[in-house]
C-alpha positions in Angstrom: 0.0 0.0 0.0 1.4 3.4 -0.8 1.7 5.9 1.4 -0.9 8.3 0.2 -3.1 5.2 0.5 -2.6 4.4 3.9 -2.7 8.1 5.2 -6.5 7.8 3.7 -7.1 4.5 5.0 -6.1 5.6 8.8 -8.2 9.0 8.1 -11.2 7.3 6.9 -12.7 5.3 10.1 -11.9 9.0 12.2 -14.2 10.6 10.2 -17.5 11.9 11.9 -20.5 9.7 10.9 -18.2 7.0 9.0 -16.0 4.1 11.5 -14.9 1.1 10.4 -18.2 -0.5 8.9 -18.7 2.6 6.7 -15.7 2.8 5.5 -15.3 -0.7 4.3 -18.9 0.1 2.4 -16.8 3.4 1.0 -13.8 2.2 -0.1 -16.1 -1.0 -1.8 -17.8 1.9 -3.7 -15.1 4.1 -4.7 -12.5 1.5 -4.8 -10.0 2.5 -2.4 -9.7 5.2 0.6 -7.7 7.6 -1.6 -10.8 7.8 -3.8 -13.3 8.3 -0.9 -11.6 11.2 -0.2 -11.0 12.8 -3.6 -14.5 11.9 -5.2 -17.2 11.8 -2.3 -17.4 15.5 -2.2 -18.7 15.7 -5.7 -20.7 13.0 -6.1 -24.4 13.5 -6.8 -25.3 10.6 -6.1 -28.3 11.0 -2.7 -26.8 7.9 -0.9 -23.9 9.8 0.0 -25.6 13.3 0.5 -25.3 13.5 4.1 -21.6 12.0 4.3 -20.3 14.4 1.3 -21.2 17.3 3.7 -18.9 15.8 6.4 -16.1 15.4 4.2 -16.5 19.4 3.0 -16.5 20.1 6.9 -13.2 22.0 7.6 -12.1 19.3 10.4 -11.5 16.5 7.0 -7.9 18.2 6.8 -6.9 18.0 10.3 -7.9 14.5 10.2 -5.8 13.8 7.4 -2.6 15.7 8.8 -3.3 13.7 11.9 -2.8 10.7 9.5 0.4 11.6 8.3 1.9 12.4 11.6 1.0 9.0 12.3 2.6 7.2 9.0 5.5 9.6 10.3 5.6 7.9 13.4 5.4 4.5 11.9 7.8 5.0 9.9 10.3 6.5 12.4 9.9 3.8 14.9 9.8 0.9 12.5 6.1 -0.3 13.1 4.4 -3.0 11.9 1.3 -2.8 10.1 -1.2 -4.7 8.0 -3.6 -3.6 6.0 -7.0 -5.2 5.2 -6.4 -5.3 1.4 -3.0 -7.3 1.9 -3.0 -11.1 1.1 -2.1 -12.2 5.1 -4.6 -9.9 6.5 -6.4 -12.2 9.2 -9.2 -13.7 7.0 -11.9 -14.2 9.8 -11.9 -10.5 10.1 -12.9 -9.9 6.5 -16.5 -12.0 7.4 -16.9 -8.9 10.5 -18.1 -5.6 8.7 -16.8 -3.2 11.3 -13.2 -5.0 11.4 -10.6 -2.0 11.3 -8.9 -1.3 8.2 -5.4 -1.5 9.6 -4.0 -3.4 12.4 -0.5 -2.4 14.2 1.4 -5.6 15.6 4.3 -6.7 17.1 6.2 -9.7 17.5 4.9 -12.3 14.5 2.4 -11.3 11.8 -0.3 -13.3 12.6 -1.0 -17.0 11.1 -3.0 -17.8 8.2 -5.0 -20.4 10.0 -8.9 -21.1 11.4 -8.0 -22.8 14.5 -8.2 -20.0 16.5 -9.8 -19.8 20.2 -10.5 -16.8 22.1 -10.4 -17.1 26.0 -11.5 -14.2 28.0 -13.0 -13.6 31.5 -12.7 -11.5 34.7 -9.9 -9.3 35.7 -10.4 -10.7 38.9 -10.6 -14.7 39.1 -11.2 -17.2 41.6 -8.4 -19.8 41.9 -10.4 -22.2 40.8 -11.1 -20.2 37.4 -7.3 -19.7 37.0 -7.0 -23.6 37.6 -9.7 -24.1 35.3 -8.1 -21.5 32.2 -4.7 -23.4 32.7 -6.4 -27.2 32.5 -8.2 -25.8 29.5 -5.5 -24.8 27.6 -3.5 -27.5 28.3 -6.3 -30.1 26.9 -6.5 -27.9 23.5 -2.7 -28.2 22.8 -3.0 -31.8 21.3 -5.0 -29.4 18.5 -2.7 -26.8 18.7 -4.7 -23.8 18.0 -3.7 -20.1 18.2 -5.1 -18.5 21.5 -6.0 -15.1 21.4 -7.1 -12.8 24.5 -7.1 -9.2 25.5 -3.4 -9.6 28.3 -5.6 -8.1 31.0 -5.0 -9.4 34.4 -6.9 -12.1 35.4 -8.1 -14.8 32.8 -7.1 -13.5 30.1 -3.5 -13.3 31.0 -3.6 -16.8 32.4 -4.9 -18.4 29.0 -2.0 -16.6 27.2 0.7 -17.8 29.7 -0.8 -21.0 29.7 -1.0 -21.4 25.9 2.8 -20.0 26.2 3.8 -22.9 28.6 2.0 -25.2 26.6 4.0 -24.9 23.3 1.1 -22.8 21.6 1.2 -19.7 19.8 -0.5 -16.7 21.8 -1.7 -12.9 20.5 -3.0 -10.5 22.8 -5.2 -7.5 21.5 -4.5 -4.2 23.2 -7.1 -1.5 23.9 -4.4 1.2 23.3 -1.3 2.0 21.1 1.0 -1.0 19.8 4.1 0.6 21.5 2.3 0.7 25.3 2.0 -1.7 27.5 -1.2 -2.1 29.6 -1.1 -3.6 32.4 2.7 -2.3 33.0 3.3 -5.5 35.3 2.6 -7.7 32.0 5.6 -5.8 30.2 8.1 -8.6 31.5 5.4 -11.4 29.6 5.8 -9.7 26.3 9.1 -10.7 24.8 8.1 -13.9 25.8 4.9 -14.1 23.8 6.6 -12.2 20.9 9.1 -15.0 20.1 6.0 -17.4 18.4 3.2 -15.0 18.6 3.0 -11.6 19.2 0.7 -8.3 19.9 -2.2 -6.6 17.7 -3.8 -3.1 17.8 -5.8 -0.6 15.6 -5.0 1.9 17.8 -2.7 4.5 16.6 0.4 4.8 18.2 0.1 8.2 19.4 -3.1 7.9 20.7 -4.1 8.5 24.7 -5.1 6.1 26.8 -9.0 5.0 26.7 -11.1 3.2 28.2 -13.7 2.8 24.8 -10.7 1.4 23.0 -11.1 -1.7 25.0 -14.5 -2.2 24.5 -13.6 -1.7 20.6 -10.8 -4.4 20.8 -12.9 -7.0 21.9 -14.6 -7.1 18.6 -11.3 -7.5 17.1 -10.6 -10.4 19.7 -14.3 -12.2 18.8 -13.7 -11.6 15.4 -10.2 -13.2 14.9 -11.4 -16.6 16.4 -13.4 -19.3 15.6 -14.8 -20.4 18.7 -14.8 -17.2 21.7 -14.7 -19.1 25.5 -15.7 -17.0 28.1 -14.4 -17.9 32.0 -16.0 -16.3 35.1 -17.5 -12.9 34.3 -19.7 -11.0 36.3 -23.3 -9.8 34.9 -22.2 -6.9 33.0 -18.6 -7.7 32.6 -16.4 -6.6 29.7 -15.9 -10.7 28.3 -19.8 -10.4 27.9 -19.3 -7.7 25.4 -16.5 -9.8 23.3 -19.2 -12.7 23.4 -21.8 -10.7 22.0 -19.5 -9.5 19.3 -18.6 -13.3 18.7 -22.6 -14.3 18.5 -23.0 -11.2 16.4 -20.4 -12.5 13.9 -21.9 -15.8 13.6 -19.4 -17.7 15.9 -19.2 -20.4 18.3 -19.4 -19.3 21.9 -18.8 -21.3 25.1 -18.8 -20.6 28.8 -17.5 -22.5 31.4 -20.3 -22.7 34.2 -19.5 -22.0 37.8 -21.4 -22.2 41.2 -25.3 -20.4 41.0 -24.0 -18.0 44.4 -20.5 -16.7 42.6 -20.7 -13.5 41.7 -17.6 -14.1 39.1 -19.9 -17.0 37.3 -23.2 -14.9 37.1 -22.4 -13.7 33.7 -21.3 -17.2 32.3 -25.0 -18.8 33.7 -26.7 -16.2 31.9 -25.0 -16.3 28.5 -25.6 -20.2 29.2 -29.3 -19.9 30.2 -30.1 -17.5 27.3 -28.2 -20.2 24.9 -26.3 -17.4 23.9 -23.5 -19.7 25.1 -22.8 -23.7 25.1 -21.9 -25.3 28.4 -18.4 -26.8 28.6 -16.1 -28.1 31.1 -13.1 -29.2 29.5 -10.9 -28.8 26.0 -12.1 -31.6 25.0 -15.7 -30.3 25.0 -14.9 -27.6 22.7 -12.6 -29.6 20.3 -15.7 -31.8 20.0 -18.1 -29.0 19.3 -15.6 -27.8 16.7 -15.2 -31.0 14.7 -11.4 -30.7 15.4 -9.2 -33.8 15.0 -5.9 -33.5 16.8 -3.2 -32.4 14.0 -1.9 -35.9 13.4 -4.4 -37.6 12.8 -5.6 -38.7 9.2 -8.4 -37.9 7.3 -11.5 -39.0 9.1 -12.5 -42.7 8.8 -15.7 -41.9 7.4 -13.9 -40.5 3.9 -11.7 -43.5 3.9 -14.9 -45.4 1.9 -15.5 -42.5 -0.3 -12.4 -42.7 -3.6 -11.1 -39.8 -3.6 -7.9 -38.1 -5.6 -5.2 -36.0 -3.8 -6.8 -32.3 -4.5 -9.7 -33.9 -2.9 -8.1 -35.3 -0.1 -5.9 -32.3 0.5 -8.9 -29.8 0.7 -11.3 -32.1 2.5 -8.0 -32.3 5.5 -9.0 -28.7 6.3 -12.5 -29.4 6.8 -14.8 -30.4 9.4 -17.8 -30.9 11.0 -18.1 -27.4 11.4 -19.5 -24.8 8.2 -16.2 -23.1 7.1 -16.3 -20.6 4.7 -15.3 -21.3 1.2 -12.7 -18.4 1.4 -10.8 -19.6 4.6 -11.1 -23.4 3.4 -8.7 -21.8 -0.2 -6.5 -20.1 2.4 -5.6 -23.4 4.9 -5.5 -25.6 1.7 -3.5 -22.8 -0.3 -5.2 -23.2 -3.3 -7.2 -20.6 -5.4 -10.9 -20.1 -4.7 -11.9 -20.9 -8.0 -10.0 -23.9 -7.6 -12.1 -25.2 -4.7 -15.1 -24.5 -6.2 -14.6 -26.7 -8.3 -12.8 -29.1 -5.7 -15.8 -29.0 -3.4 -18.7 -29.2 -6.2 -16.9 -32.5 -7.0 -16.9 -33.9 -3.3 -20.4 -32.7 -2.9 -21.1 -35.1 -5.9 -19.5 -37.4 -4.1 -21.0 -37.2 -0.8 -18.0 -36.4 1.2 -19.0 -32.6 2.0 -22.5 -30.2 2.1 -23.0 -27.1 1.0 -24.1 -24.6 3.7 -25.6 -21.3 3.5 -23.2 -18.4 3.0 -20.8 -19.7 0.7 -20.4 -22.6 3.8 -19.7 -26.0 3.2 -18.9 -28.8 5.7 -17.8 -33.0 6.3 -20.5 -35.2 6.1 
């Protein structure tokens, strides 16, 4: 992306009226962020009367020299970014419409993969919750997924120190700019996670400290995951938001239940009450709700009837029980999209795989 682009692409979302899910509609309609700026003001067009006004509005420039102080920054300090247009920009984020635009990150960029798991809860955790996150973790490395979480105190930083200890690779989303550090007792945990995993944020660099970035992030962190576990929360606690996030995106979401009089597992009971979460109590719960097969395992025994040749068996190895999008299945198997069309038209002919809605398709 050149740098004219990506001034416009940070300037966008900070426009009044626009954000994130605007501007991905924008930049779909006038092809990139550059354009949005250059051509909204004199369109005619009345879907866009009330937005060209805002862009006239005086403040557009200081918005946009804001921008470039911040590809300055990035520039001088040697950030890492990612924009949503490049070819390893997380995939599950591209099914969210209010996913940011460009994502700051430290450490690794972040694995083209699906088995992702998101494990948040209280800042404040019963031993028996911590107990629980580490047992968790530890019963989902067979299956080695990527575990995401938000490096707060409490459960979250106990899933990613777990995942750590367990030979998994770990990302934490932070609520504020990529070179903080929040908590500053976690800043001794960071290298640490860095050297497999690593550290994302849309925040820009330069930006205060607040508190509605961290409600933001925790889309990002429901978002980037296919399944979103929630441990101990109270009623109106902040892992409730990232699970309404993960619901509103269509994903799996589990909570681990805890006793009826704990104030820490009231938030858990009611996500599991309203179904708006499924019960579990171990990994292996989840990795059965998922379809997952631990990573050495063959193809599933059921196939093993069905002839089939090695593009067949090499795309149906990525698959599951569990719809995947057609997109994400061409990114694990690294083949074109058009490729596995074709590929999955011939194993639904076949019997091996069903077609779901939204471009979904899963084992039989």
């Amino acid at each position: 992306m050149e740098k004219t682009e990506l001034i416009a692409t940070l300037a966008l979302p900070k426009m009044p009226k626009v954000g994130c899910k605007t501007a991905r509609k924008l930049i779909r309609h006038f092809g990139n962020a550059a354009a949005v700026f250059e051509k909204i003001e004199h369109t005619t067009q009345s879907q866009f009367e009330t937005l060209s006004k805002v862009f006239r509005n005086s403040e557009t420039q200081n918005i946009l020299k804001a921008a470039e102080k911040e590809v300055a920054l990035i520039e001088k300090r040697h950030i890492n970014w990612i924009a949503y247009s490049d070819t390893d920009f997380p995939a599950s984020l591209h099914q969210c419409a209010d996913a940011p635009l460009v994502l700051f990150y430290s450490g690794q960029p972040f694995p083209n993969t699906t088995r992702i798991i998101s494990i948040v809860g209280t800042r404040q955790p019963s031993e028996h919750g911590k107990a629980f996150v580490r047992q968790l973790v530890k019963e989902l490395a067979p299956y080695q997924p990527i575990i995401v979480s938000g490096f707060a105190c409490g459960i979250d930083i106990e899933a990613q120190l777990a995942a750590v200890d367990n030979g998994l690779i770990t990302f934490g989303c932070f609520g504020h700019g990529i070179l903080g550090c929040y908590p500053k007792q976690h800043a001794k945990y960071r290298k640490r996670i860095e050297e497999t995993g690593g550290f994302l944020s849309e925040v820009w660099a330069n930006e205060p400290f607040q508190r509605a970035h961290f409600l933001q992030r925790n889309r990002i962190i429901a978002g980037l995951a296919q399944a979103t576990i929630i441990v101990e929360s109270r009623e109106k606690g902040g892992a409730l938001t990232t699970a309404h996030y993960a619901n509103s995106y269509q994903r799996d979401v589990f909570a681990a239940p805890g006793r009826p009089n704990d104030v820490t597992a009231s938030g858990c009971l009611e996500l599991i009450k309203t179904r708006q979460a499924e019960c579990i109590t171990s990994g292996e719960d989840v990795a059965r709700a998922l379809g997952w097969k631990q990573r050495q395992n063959p193809i599933p025994q059921a196939k093993l009837f069905i002839e089939l040749n090695e593009k067949e068996k090499q795309v149906i190895s990525h698959m599951s029980g569990t719809p995947k999008h057609i997109d994400l299945i061409a990114l694990d198997a690294k083949l074109k999209v058009s490729e596995i069309a074709s590929i999955l038209f011939q194993l639904e002919m076949k019997g091996a795989v069903m077609a779901q809605a939204g471009k979904q398709f899963k084992t039989i």
